[in-house]
N, C-alpha and C positions, 0 to 999 in steps of 0.2 A: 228525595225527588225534587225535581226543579218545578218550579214555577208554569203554571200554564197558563200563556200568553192566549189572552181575550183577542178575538177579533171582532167582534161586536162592533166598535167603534170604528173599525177601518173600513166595512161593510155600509157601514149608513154613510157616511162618510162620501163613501164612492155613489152608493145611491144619491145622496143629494145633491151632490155634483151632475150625477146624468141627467133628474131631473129639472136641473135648472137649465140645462144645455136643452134637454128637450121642450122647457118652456122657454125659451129665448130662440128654438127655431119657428114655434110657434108661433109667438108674438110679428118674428118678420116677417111671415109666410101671411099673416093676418094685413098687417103692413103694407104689403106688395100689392096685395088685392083691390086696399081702398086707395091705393094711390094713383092722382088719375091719369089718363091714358097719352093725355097730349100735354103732358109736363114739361118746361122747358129742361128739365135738367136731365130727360131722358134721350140715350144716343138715338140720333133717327135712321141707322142703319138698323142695328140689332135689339134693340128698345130697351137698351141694360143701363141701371140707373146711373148716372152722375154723379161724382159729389162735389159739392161745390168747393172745396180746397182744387179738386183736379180743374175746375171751370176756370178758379182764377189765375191758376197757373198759364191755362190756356191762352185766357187772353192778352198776358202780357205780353206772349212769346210775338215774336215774328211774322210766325207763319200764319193768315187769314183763310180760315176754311169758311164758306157762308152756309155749313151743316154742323150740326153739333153732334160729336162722336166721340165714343167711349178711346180711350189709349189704344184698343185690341185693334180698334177698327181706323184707327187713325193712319197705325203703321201704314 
C-alpha cells in the first residue's frame, strides 16, 4: 500500500493564513474609525483615504485643483 498523505499541515496552514487576513481586516476597519474626519489627506468629494505617495505625485503635476481628490474622482 502506498503512503497516506497527511493533511493536517495544509489545513492549519490555510487556517492561519485566513486568520491573519481576517486580523489585518480588522485592524484597518479599527483604523478607519479613529482616523479623524477632517484629515487633510482625505478626498473631499467621496471622503476615501489618500496616500501620500498619490498627494505627492499630485502636486508636482501641472494641473492645480484647489480640492484634494482621490484619482477615482479626479477623472
Amino acid at each position: 500500500m502506498a503512503n497516506i498523505i497527511s493533511l493536517d499541515s495544509k489545513l492549519q496552514l490555510t487556517r492561519d493564513k485566513k486568520a491573519k487576513l481576517i486580523k489585518k481586516r480588522k485592524i484597518l476597519a479599527v483604523q478607519k474609525v479613529f482616523q479623524c474626519t477632517q484629515c487633510s489627506f482625505k478626498c473631499e468629494k467621496c471622503s476615501a483615504q489618500i496616500s501620500l505617495a498619490h498627494q505627492k505625485k499630485n502636486d508636482s503635476s501641472n494641473i492645480k485643483v484647489s480640492y484634494r481628490l482621490c484619482e477615482s474622482c479626479m477623472e
